[in-house]
Structures are given as C-alpha cells and as structure tokens.
N, C-alpha and C positions, 0 to 999 in steps of 0.2 A: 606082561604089561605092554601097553602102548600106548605110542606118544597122544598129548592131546593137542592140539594147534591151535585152536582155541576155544573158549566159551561164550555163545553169545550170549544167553539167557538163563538166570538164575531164577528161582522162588526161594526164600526159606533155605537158603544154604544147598540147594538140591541144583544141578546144574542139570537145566531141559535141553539146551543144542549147545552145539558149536558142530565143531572136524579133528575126526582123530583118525589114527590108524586102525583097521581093521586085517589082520594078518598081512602087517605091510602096505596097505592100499589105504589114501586119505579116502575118508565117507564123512558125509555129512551124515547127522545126528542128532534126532528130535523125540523128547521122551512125549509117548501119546497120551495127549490130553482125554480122558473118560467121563462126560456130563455125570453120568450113572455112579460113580463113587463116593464116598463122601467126601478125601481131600482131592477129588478130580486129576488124578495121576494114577496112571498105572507104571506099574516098573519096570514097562518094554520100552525099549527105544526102537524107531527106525533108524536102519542107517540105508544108505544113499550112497555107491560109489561113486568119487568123484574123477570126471576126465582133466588130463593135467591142466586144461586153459580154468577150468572153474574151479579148481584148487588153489591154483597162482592167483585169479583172483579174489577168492577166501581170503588169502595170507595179506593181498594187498589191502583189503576189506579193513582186515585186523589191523594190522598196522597203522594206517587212519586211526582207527577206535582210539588204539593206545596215544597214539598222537594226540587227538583231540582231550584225551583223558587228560595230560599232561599240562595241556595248555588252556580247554574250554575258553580261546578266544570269540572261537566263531561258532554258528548257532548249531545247538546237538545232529547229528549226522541225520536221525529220526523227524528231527525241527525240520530239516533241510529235504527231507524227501517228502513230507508233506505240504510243505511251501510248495514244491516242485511239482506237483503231483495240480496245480491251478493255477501256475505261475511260470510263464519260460523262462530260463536260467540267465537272458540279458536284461529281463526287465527291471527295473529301479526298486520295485519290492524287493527283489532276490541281492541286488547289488549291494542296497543299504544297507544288508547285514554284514558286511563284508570290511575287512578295514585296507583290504588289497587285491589285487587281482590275483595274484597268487594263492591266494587261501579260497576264492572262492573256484578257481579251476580245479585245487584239489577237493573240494566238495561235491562239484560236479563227477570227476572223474569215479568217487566213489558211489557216489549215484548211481551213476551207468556202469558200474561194476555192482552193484546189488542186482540194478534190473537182470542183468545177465543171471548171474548166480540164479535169483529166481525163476526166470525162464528152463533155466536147466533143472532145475530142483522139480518144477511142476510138470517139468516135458518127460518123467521119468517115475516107475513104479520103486519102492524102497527094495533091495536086495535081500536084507536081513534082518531079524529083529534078535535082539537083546537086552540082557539085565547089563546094568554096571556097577562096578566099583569105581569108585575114583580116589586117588592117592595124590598128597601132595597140597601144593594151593589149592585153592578153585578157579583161581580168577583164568586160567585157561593158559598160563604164561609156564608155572611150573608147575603140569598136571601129567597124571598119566590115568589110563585106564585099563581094567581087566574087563575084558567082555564075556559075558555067559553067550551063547546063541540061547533062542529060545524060540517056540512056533509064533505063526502071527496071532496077536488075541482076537478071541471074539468078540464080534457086538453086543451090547445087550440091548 
C-alpha cells in the first residue's frame, strides 16, 4: 500500500488525480480520460514522477484546498485562476473579492504554485501507467493506494 497526498479530482466516487506514492517516490496521477468508451474512463492511470520543488508545491497546493474548504471565505481557488487568467492580480476586479490582503496573497501564491506544477506536469512524459485500488477515505486526506503497473493503452 501507498500513501496518497492527495486527491484532486473525483467523478462518481472514482478518484481521477491527485499524488501518491509510487514504490517510495510522490508521482502525480491522472486516470486517462477514453472519448471511445461508454463511461469515458479507462482503468489506467498515468503517473508522473514528481521532483521534490513540484511535490512541496503539490502539498502546498493542497493545503490551500483544505484551507479554503474550511472556510470558503474567498472565491473558489478555480474562480480565482480564471478571474487571473484576464485580470492582473492588483486590479480592483481581483481585489474586491478579497476581504484582506492576506487572503488574497494567499490566493495568488497558489496560483503561481499551480502554474508551476503545470509547467512541470506538461514539460514531462508519464513514467508509468497503472490500475488502482484505493483504501480508506477518498477525500485524499486518509487514503492509501495499491498500484497494479500495467502497459500503456492503446488508442482507438
């Protein structure tokens, strides 16, 4: 079994990514979407080794999430990076969501802690693919996982 760090994305109780361990090493983690099936999943996952700066920022990532989860003061993390994505982060659009300057520097910081992550995720071919088990919660807090390897699938 290995740890899981967390989960980003659920369907239907099925968790599609987050970062778990892969014999020891965090790897990022994405079950591949299949047009071609009928419930559009197949039961591989990529995984993604991660180097320690893009795993530290994973965890920082999460940590937000859970944060934000707790409080949902300020606008969803996902709100916040498409405001961002047409809006510089001093302008009074961005500010007005804000009820302090502290909440909205940590928004920004996780921002710029996703782009990164993403840069790294995209700059880099997946190492492995597998099936999973997953044990425990789902919510990515008190998970674990058993990984099958398995080949890459084909297209169809």
């Amino acid at each position: 079994m290995e740890k899981v760090y967390c989960a980003h994305d659920q369907y239907d109780g099925i968790i599609l990514s987050g970062v778990a361990d892969l014999n020891g090493q965090p790897c990022y983690f994405s079950r591949i979407f299949n047009s071609g099936l009928a419930d559009n999943w197949t039961e591989i996952y990529e995984l993604t080794i991660l180097d320690e700066t893009t795993f530290r920022l994973e965890l920082e990532s999460w940590k937000y999430w859970l944060s934000w989860l707790d409080s949902q003061k300020d606008p969803h993390p996902v709100h916040y990076a498409d405001l961002r994505k047409t809006e510089p982060m001093d302008s009074l659009v961005v500010k007005s969501r804000f009820e302090d300057a502290e909440s909205l520097n940590k928004a920004e910081e996780n921002y710029q802690n996703k782009l990164k992550i993403n840069t790294f995720l995209n700059s880099r071919i997946p190492t492995h693919y597998a099936k999973a088990e997953f044990f425990g919660d789902r919510d990515g807090i008190d998970t674990q996982v058993k990984w099958t390897l398995a080949d890459k699938p084909t297209k169809r």
